[in-house]
N, C-alpha and C positions, 0 to 999 in steps of 0.2 A: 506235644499235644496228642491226646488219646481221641482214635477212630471208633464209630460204633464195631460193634464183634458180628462176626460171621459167622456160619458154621465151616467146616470141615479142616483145611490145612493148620498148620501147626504154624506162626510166625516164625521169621528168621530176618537175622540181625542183618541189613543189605548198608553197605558204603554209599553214599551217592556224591561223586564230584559236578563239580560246577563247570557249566563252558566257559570256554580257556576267556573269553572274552570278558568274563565278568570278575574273573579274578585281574585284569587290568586296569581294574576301575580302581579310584581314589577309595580308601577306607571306607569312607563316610559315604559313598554311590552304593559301594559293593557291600555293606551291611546293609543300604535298603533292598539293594535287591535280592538280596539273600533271602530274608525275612518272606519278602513277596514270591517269590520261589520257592521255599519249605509251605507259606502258605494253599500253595495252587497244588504242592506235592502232595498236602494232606488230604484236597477237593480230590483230584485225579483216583488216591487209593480211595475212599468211602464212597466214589463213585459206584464200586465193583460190593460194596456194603461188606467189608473186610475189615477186621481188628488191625490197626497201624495203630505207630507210635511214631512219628515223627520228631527225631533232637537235630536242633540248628547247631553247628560246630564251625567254626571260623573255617573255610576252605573245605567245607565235608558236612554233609546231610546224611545224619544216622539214620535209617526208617527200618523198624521192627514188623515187618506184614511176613504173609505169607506168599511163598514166593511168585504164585499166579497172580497176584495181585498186582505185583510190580510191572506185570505189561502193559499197563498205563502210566507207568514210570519213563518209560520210552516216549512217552507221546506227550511231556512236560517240557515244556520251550524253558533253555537256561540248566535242560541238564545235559551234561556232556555223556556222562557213562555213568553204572554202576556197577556195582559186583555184589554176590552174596555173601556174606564170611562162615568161612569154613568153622573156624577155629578163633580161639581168644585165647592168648596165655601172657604170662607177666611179660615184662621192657626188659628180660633178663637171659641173656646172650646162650645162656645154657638152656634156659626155660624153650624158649625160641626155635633150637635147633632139636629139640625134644618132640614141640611140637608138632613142627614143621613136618620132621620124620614119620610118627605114628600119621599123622595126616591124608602126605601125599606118597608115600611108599611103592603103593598099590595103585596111584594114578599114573606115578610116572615109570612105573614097569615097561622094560619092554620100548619106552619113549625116549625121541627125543626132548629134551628139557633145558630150561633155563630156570632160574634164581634170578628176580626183580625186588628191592629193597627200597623202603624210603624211611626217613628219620626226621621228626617234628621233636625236639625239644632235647636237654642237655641227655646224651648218656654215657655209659661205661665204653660203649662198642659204638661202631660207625656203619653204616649201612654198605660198605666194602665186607666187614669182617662176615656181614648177615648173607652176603652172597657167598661167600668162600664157605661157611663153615655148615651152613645148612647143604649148599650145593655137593660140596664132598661125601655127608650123611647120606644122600640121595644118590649117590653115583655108583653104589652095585647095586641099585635098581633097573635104572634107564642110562641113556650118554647124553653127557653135554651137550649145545648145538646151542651158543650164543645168535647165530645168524638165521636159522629158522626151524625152531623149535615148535615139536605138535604140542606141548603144556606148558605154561608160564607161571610158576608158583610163585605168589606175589605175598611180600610183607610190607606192614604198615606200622611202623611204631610211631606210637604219640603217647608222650608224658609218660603213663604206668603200664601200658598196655601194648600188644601187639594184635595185630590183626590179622587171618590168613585166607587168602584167594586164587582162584585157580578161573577165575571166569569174568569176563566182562560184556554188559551190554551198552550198547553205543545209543545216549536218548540222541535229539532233534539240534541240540545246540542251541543259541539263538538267545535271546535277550529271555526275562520271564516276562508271561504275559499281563499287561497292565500299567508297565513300567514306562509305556513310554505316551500314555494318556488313549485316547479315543479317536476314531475318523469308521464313516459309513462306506460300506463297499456296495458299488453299483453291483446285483449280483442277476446274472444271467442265467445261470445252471448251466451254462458251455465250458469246456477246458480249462479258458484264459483264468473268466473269473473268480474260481474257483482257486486254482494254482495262483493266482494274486495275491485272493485274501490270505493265502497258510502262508506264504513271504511275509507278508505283516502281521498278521500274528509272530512269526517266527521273530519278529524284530522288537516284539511289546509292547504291538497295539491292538488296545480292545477296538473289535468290531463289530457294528449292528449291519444290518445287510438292506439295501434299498434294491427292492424288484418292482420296477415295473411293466404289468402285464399284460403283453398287446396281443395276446389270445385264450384265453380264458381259463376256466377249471384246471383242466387237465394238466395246458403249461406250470398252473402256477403247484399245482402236486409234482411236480418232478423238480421244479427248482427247489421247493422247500425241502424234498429229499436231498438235493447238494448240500441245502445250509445245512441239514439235520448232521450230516458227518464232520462241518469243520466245526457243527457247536458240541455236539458229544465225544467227538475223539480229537480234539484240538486247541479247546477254548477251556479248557482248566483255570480254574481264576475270575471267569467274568462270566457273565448271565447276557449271548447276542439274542438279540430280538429282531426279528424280519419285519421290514414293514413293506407291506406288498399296496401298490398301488394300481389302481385300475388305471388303463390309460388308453383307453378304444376312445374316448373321447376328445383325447391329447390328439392322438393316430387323423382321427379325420378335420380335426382342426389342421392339422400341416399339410396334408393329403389337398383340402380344399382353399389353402392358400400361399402354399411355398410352392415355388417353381420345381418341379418334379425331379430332377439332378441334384439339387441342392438336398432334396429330404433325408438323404441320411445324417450330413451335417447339423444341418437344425435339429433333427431326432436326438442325437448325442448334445446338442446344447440342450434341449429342452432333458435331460434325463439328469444332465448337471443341473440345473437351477432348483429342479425334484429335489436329489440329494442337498442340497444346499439347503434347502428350508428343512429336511429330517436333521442335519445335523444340526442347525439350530435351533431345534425346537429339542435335540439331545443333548448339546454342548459338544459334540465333537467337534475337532478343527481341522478336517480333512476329509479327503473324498477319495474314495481305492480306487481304479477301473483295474482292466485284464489288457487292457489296449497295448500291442507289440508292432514298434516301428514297421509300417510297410506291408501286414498281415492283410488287411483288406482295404477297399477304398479309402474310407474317413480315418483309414489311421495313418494317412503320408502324412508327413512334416509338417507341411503347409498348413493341412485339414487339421490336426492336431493343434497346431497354432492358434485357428479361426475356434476351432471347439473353446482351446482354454478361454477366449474373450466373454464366454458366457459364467463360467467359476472365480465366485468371488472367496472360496477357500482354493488352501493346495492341492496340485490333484497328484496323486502318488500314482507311478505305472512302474512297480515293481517288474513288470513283462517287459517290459521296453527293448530290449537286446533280444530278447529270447526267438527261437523260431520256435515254429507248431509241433516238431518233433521232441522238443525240448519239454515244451509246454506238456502236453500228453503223457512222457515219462514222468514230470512232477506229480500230474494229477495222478498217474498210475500208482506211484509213492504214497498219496497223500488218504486216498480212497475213493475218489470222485469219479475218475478216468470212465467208470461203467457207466453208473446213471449220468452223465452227460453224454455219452456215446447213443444217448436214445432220445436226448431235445433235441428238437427241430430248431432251426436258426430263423425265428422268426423279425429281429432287428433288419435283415433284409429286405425294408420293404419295396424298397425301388430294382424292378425287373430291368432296366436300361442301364444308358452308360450315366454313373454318376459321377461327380465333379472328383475329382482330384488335385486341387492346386488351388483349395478355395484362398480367398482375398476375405478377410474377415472383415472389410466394409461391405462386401458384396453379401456376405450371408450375415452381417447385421441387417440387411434391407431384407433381406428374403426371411428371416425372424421377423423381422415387424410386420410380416402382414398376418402372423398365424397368433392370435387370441394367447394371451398368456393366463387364461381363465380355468380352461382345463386342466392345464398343469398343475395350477390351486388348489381347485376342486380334487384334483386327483390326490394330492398330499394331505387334501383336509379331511377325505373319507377314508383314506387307507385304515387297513386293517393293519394292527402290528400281534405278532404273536412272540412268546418267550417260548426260543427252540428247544430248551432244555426240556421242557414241562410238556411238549407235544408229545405223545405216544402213536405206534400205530396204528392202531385202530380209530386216534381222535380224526382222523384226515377223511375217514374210506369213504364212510354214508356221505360227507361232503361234497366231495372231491368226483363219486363215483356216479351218485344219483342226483337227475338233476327232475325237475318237473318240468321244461319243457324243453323243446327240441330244438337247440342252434340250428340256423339259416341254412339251409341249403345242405341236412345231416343227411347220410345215407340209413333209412331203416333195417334194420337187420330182428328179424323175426326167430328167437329162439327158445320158444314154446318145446315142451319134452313132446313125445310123443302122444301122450295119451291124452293131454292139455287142447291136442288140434282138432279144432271143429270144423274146418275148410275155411276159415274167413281169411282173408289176406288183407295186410296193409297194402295202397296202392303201393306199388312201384319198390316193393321190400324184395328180402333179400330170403328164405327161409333154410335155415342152419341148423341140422340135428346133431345134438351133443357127439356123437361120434364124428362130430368134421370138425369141433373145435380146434382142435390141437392144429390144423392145417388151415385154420383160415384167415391168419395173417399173413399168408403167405401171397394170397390173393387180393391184399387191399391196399390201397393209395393211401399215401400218406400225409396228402396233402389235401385229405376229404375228412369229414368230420363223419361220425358215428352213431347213431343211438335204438339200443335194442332193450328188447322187451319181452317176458314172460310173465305167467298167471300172476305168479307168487312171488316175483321180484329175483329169486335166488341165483337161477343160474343167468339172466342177463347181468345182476351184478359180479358175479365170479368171472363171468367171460369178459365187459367192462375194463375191469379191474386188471386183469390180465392181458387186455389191448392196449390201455395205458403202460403200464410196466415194458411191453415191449416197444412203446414211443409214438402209440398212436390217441388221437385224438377220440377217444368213446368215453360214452358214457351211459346207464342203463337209465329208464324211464322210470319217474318215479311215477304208484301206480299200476302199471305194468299193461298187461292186455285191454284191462277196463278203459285205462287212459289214452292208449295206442288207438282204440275204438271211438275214443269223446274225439281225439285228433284229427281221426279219419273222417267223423261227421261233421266236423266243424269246416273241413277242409271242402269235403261235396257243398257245402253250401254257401262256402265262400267266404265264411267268418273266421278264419284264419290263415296265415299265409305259411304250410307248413313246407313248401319248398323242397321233397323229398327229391331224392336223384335216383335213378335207375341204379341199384347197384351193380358191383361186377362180377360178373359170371362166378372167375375165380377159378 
């Protein structure tokens, strides 16, 4: 299969083997999934808009790119390794050791070295004779050192041909993705969930992502920066869609009628039942969490017990054994590890000591009293987006301007200099561009934000850059004009704009 052409590097001929796992499989499994593997191989390069040539070879994926290209080669589930080839010369024992020599002469100078050989089809010579006779060729270059050699000069013969390598990269391993059908991941943008879904993908399941979102803009721009990395650097093959749900509604429905101890349990039922109706309105036949035995309250035994009585699919908890240090190095692996290190743990909602050892007759009665309307409605408005096709710039004016002011936001005044005409918002905070850079250093993270200047520019820039490092802002859409209709509206009582005294800092 031919990839569109790029400009600049030259293609070269790269081996690609299959994880050991797939070559276990029955004929007739591991020809499918081969096929679905070279297919995701060819998505993964054109990604990078490079000239490939992908050929499917029974145990071996030829792919003709250029060599930058193949670093998303690494990040195709079901490949085990590749290598680039050096060289090609005939299946012919003299040819071989000819080539072998002009080759690697000058690599394995000076080295230590080894001579690795494999043989696919009837020939004259045995992949013994290819280690001895090349290996000798090479030996008043560099010395031998079967046991730990800095070059491994590797041949490949099949049928007419030989093939020569000196380098290997190790992909992900793991099933190809698709193969093993569909299931939605509850997705958090914290650690767990995150390092879950790359486990199931890693296994061959396409994933859509179910967030829902119990604090607003801001949150839901940082989780969708999680999903953005396992769909563009991990989801080769399949097209996930995020479907984010609003659920401040769900939030006060449990709030105002489950027994306060219990609400984490029921939160976690009610965000199964969510996914539950996304995946059948998807077809998927599973539900991912990030959930690891014993990590926080609602995930003992028990509470996990009571949770599954609400999922009427399987819930997969590929974390389950895992601890948080474990969890953390995956994500660090995977690329997430940073943008979750700056979401808030807003699933938290209970400040007390909550239930541990629920009886899931007990937290069936404390579900029935909280409206299962919300949850509906919340699945019936969500927004769904295809992560592939998000850019970043489509998110910012979103995400960053809002028109009017969450509850209880700290005002933050950051008019340039020459902009200030003496008026002040009550109870603001006022910030001249030379104190930007230092003034998260003075803010609560657990307050909300919203600032404003003439022309929009620099409260969006600064905004923008409050979020990014994990805080809750956002700039006024409007700007000064509007800060001013707020503040009047406020003197006279016709709005409840709830500002807070900010902090010094």
């Amino acid at each position: 299969m031919e990839l569109t052409a790029g400009p600049g590097a030259e293609p070269a001929l790269h081996l690609v083997r299959l994880a050991p796992e797939i070559t276990r499989k029955s004929n007739r499994t591991r020809r499918r999934f081969q096929r679905r593997l070279a297919g995701n191989l060819s998505e993964a390069l054109a990604s990078g808009g490079s000239r490939a040539r992908v050929e499917d070879h029974w145990s071996r994926i030829r792919v003709k790119a250029p060599p930058a290209a193949m670093e998303a080669a690494a990040r195709v589930f079901g490949v085990g390794s590749f290598s680039r080839v050096d060289a090609v010369a005939p299946a012919a024992l003299e040819a071989i050791v000819r080539t072998g020599h002009a080759t690697y002469r000058d690599l394995v100078a000076g080295q230590r070295y080894a001579v690795a050989a494999r043989r696919a089809g009837r020939h004259s010579f045995s992949s013994q004779d290819v280690r001895e006779q090349l290996g000798a060729a090479l030996n008043p270059y560099g010395k031998v050192d079967l046991t730990n050699p800095d070059v491994v000069v590797s041949v490949e013969v099949r049928e007419g041909e030989a093939l020569f390598f000196a380098s290997r990269t190790d992909g992900p391993g793991g099933l190809p993705l698709g193969v093993q059908g569909s299931a939605v991941c509850l997705l958090s943008g914290g650690f767990d969930s995150a390092a879950a879904a790359w486990l199931m993908l890693k296994r061959g399941v396409a994933l859509d992502y179910v967030f829902c979102n119990l604090a607003g803009p801001a949150f839901e721009r940082s989780v969708i920066r999680v999903a953005k990395v396992l769909a563009d650097r991990w989801s080769y093959g399949c097209r996930p869609k995020m479907h984010v749900l609003p659920f401040g509604e769900a939030i006060e429905a449990l709030q105002g009628g489950a027994t306060p101890r219990y609400w984490q349990v029921v939160l976690k039922r009610m965000m199964y039942r969510a996914a539950a109706q996304v995946a059948e309105e998807t077809g998927a036949v599973a539900i991912v969490t990030g959930e690891s035995l014993g990590q926080v309250s609602s995930q003992t035994l028990a509470n996990l017990r009571a949770i599954d009585e609400a999922a009427p699919l399987p819930v997969l908890r590929p974390l389950i054994g895992f601890d948080k240090q474990e969890i953390i190095a995956l994500a660090t692996r995977i690329g997430t590890a940073a943008l979750s290190a700056r979401i808030k743990e807003y699933c938290a909602i209970l400040e007390g000591k909550p239930v541990t050892a629920a009886k899931p007759a007990a937290v069936d009665r404390e579900e029935s009293k909280v409206s299962p309307e919300p949850v509906a409605e919340a699945v019936a408005s969500r927004t769904v987006m295809d992560l592939r096709a998000l850019r970043p710039g489509d998110m910012s004016r979103e995400y960053v301007v809002l028109g009017a002011a969450p509850p209880g936001a700290v005002w933050i005044d950051c008019r340039l200099p020459h902009q200030d005409d003496g008026w002040r918002f009550p109870a603001s905070r006022r910030v001249l561009p030379a104190e930007f850079a230092d003034l998260a250093a003075g803010l609560d993270k657990d307050l909300s934000y919203i600032l404003f200047c003439d022309q929009g520019v620099q409260s969006t820039m600064l905004a923008n850059a409050l979020q990014i490092a994990g805080y809750d802002a956002y700039a006024l859409d409007g700007g000064t004009k509007a800060a001013r209709r707020w503040a009047a509206a406020d003197a006279l009582g016709g709005r409840d704009v709830a500002a807070r005294s900010a902090p010094a800092g």
